[in-house]
N, C-alpha and C positions, 0 to 999 in steps of 0.2 A: 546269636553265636555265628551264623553264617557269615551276615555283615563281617562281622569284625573279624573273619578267617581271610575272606576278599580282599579287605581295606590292607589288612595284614600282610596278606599276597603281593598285594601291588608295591607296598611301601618297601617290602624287603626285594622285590624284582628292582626295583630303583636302583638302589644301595649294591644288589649283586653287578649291576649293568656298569656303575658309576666303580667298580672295585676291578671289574675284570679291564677294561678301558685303563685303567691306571695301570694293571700290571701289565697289558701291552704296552704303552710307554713305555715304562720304564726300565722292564724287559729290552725293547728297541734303545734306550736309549746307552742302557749297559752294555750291551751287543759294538758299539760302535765308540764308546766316549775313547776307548783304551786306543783306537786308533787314529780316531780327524781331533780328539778333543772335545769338552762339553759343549759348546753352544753350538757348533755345527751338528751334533749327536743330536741335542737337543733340538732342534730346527728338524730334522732329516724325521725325527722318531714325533714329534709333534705334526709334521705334514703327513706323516705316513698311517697313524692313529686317524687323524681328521677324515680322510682320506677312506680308509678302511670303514670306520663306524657309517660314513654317506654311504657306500655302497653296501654295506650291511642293513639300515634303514631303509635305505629306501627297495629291496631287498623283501624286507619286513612290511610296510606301509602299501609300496604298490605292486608284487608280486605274488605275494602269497596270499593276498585276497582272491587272486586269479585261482591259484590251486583251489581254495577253500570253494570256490564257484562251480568245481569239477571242468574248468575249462583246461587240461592236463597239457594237449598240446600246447598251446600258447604259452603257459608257464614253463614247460620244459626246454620248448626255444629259446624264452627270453630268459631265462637265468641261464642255458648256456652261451649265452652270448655276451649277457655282462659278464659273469662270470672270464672268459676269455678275452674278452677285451679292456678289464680292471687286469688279467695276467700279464697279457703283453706290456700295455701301460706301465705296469707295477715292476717290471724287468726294464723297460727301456730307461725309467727312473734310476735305478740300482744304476745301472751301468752308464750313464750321462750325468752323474751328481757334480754340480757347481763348483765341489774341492776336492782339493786330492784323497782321492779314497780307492786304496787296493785293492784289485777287481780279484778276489779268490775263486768265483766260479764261473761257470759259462752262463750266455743267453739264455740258454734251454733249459738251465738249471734252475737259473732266478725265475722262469717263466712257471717253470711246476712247483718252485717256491711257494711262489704267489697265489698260484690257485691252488694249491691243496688249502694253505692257510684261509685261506676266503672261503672253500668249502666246510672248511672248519668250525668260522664264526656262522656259515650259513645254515648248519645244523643245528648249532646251539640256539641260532638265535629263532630257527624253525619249532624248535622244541617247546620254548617258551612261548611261543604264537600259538600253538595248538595247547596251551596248558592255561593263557590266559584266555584263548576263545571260552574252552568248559570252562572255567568260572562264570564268566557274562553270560553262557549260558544258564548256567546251574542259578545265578541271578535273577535272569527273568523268569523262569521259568518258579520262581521262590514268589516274586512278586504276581506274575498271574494265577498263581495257586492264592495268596492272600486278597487279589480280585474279586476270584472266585469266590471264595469263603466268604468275604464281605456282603456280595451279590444274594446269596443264597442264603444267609443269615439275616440281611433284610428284609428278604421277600417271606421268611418265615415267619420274623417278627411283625410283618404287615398283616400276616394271615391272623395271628396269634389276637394283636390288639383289637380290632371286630368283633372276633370270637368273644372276648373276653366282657365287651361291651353291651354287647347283643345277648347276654343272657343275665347279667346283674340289670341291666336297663329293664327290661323284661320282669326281672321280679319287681323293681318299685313301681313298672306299671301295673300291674292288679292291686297294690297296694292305695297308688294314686287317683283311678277308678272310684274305689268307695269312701274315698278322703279320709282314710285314715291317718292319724297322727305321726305315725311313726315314718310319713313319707319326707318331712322336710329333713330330719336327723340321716335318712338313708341318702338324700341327694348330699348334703353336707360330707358324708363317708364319701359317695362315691367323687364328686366333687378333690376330696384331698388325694382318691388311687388316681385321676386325672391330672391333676399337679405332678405327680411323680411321674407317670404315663409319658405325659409331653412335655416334661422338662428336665427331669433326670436319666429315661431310659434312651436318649439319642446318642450315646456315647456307647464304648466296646462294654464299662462296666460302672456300676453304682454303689453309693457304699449299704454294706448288708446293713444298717439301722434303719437307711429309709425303706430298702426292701422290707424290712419287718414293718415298722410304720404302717406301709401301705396294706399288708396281710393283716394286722389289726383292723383298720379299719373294714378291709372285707370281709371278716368276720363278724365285725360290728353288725355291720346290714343283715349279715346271717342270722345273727341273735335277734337281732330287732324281728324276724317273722316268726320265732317263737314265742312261747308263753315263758315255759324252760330254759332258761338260758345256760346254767351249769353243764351242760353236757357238749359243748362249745371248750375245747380249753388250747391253749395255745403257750409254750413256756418257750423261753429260748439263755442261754446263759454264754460266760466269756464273750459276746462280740464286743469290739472296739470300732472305736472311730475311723480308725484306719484301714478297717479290715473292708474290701472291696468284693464284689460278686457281678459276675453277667447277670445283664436284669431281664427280669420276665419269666425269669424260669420259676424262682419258687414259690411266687403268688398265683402265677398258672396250674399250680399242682395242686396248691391249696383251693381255686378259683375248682377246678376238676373233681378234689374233696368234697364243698359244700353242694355244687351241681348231683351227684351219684350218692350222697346219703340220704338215711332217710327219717336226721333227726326232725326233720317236719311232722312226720307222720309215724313216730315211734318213740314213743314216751323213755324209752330205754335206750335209743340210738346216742350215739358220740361221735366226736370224733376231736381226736387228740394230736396235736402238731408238737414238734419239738424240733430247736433251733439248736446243734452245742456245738462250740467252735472250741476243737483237740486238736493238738500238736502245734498250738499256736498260730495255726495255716490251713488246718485243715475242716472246713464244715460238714456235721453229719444230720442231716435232715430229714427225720420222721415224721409220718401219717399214716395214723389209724381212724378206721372212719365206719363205721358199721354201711351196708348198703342196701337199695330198697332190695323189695323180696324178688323180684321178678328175675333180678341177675341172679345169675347161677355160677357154680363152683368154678367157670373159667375167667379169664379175663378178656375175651373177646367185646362184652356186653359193657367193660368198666371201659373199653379202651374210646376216642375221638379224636378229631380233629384236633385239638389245643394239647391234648396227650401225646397224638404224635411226632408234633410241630415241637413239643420239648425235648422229647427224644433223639431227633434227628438235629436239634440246635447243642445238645448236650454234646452229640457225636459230634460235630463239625466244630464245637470250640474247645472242648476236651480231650480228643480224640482217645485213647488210652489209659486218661489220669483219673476219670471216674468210674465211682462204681452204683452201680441203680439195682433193685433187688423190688419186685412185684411178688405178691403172691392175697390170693385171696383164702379164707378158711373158715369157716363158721358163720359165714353170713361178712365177716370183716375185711376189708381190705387194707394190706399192711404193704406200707412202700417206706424204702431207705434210700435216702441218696447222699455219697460223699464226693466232695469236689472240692478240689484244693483254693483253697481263698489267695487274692492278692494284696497286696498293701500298698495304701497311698504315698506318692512322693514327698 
């Protein structure tokens, strides 16, 4: 929206610039046809326009860069000096024109003519200089804000992908140790979250089927080091093909989930994930997940690294439009998050 208020800006400063120039003209040239005739009118008020806009331009281009410098004196000099010297110029003109043309005022008169009229365009055209400076500024200062953003969103999805490798790697190792069976089936899962990892999550956003894909499978590996596998569940309903999500966020929470439960060690433990995509746009993302005994009724002991590398990536790509909701109870830990989904072009 900014863009196109700028792009907007400029195209109609054109169109005003190119609108006022013509009513000088034309203006000059009505002033005068009633007396020498049109094509001398014309000639006189087309020199005089040309004439005008140079010193207005250049005015614009290389003086009031001086002021914007704070170099005050020197702008103040040289614009009074052009200034008086386009006045005189612009009177001796009046009064030495090529054909007969009836002199109605004096010297002094066409001299303060001239420069009031030149201080005139001088203001206008100063106004617009300091209205299109804020813009270009208000521009970069747009574009090193989304720098930024990109910077720091990097550096957090750098943290994040480690983290996330470093402790699923970590379970197939003790798995792999006693050559258990179940180790080629868990490289193959984690194998397919790597495919998406490094070839879908390089972009701003992914579409939410392969993000779910990918939480399947990391729940696979999860099941695979139960006996139990039921208490594992995972539903998600309405997503479409086109419906798109920042990656890494919600396999990380689920990644967070199977890390902090203790369906290993708890014949009754769960934990239950849910995907629904409401209002056509908008996704609400549950988990419930029972947790070991050692954590206690706050969430200091549930909270890490990849927790709040989500957090802080939620704030910086969301900033206002989502809503996260933690709380633990009964041994359970219950988290909501909604975030407005996008759609593919």
């Amino acid at each position: 929206m900014k863009d196109l208020a700028i792009k907007s800006f400029r195209k109609y400063s054109i169109i005003v610039q190119m609108t006022i120039w013509l009513i000088y003209l034309s203006s000059t040239i009505v002033y005068d046809i009633g007396t020498v005739g049109f094509w001398p009118a014309f000639v006189f008020g087309l020199s005089d326009t040309i004439a005008m806009a140079a010193i207005v331009y250049f005015h614009y281009f290389k003086l009031l860069p001086i002021l914007v410098n704070k170099n005050y004196f020197k702008y103040l000099f040289s614009t009074i000096v052009t200034v008086f010297i386009v006045g005189f110029t612009f009177a001796f003109l009046d009064n030495n024109l090529p054909f007969d043309y009836p002199i109605t005022h004096s010297y002094w008169d066409s001299i303060v003519y001239n420069v009031l009229q030149l201080l005139l365009f001088i203001i206008i055209s100063s106004m617009f200089y300091f209205v299109h400076n804020w813009y270009l500024q208000r521009e970069k200062e747009d574009e090193l804000k989304v720098e930024k953003l990109k910077a720091e969103l990097n550096f957090l999805r750098s943290q994040i992908n480690p983290h996330f490798l470093f402790n699923t790697l970590n379970n197939i190792y003790s798995y792999a140790q006693t050559g258990n069976e179940k180790t080629a089936p868990m490289l193959e899962k984690l194998s397919g979250i790597l495919r998406f990892m490094v070839y879908d999550c390089n972009s701003d956003t992914v579409e939410l089927n392969k993000e779910i894909e990918a939480i399947e499978n990391l729940l696979e590996i999860h099941r695979m080091k139960m006996s139990a596998q039921n208490n594992v569940i995972f539903h998600y309903q309405n997503n479409r093909g086109y419906h798109l999500v920042a990656p890494l966020i919600l396999i990380n929470l689920v990644e967070n989930a199977c890390k902090h439960s203790d369906t290993l060690s708890n014949k009754g433990g769960f934990i239950k994930i849910d995907a629904s995509v409401v209002k056509k746009h908008d996704l609400v993302f549950s988990i419930s997940n029972t947790i070991k005994k050692k954590s206690n009724s706050t969430l200091l002991n549930y909270s890490g690294m990849g927790l709040e590398n989500i957090k802080k990536r939620l704030k910086l790509l969301y900033e206002n439009d989502y809503i996260m909701k933690e709380n633990i109870e009964n041994n359970v830990y219950y988290l909501q998050l909604e975030i407005p989904l996008m759609r593919k072009r």
